[in-house]
N, C-alpha and C positions, 0 to 999 in steps of 0.2 A: 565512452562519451561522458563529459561532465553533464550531472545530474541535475545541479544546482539549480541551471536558468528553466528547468521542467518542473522543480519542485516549488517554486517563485510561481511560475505562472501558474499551476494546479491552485496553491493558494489564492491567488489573484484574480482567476476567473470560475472559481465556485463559491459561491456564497455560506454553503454549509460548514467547508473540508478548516476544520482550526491547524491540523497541522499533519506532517508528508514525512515519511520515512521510506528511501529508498536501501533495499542492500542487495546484495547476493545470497545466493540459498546458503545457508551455511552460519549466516549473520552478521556478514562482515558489511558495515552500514557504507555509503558511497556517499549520501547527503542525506537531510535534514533540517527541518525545521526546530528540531528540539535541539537540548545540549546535549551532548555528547554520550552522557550515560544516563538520559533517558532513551533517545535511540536506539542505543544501544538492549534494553530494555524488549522497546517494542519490536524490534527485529527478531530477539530469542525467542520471544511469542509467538509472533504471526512464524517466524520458521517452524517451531514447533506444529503450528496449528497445521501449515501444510502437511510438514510430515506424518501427522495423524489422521488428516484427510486421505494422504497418498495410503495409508496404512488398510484404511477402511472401503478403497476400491482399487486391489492391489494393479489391476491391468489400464489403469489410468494416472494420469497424473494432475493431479489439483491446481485449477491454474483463478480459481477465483473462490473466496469466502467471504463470509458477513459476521458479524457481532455488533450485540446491541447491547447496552446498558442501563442505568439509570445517566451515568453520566457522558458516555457518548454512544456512538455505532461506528464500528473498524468495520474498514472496506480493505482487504488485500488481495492484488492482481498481482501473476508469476507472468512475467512471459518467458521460458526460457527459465535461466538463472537469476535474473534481477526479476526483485521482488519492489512490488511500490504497495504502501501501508497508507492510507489515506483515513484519519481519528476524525470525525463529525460531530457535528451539534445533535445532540438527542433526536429523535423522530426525524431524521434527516431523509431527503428522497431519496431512496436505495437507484432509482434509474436514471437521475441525473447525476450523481456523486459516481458512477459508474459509467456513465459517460463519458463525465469527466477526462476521468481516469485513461479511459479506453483511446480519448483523444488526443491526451498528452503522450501515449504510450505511443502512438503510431503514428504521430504528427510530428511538426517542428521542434519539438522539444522531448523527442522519441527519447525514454531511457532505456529502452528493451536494445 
């Protein structure tokens, strides 16, 4: 499925989310709000970061993390092998930005 009009409306109906990186586990990006090799970027990241997660509970598999900064907070949800990377506005609501997320993933604009 094109990612596109999920990663448009994730933008468009959370006030916090500045910008949406979708890929598959592995980092091969499918859309995005960034250019090309910043995506690319954030995907080697958040991939990593699962696979660290997966590493440190080997009988599960990582399907949600957080980071926070000074200059944003990453929200990354797995369903499966597509990965969506949602970058925030500092102090952002971790339960709406996950909502979000959770509602683009399984609704009309399903990237999973």
């Amino acid at each position: 499925m094109d990612a596109e009009p999920a990663v448009e409306e994730l933008l468009r109906v959370s006030e916090d989310v500045r910008a949406v990186v979708v890929f598959e586990r592995g980092g091969e990006v499918s859309a995005s709000s960034l250019p090309e090799d910043e995506a690319a970027g954030v995907a080697g990241i958040a991939d990593a970061m699962l696979a660290y997660a997966d590493r440190m509970r080997p009988n599960r598999t990582a399907v949600r993390l957080e980071a926070s900064t000074r200059e944003a907070d990453v929200y990354v949800m797995a369903s499966g092998d597509r990965v969506t990377v949602a970058i925030a506005d500092p102090e952002s609501t971790p339960a709406l930005v996950q909502h979000d997320l959770r509602t683009l993933l399984a609704g009309e604009y399903a990237v999973a």
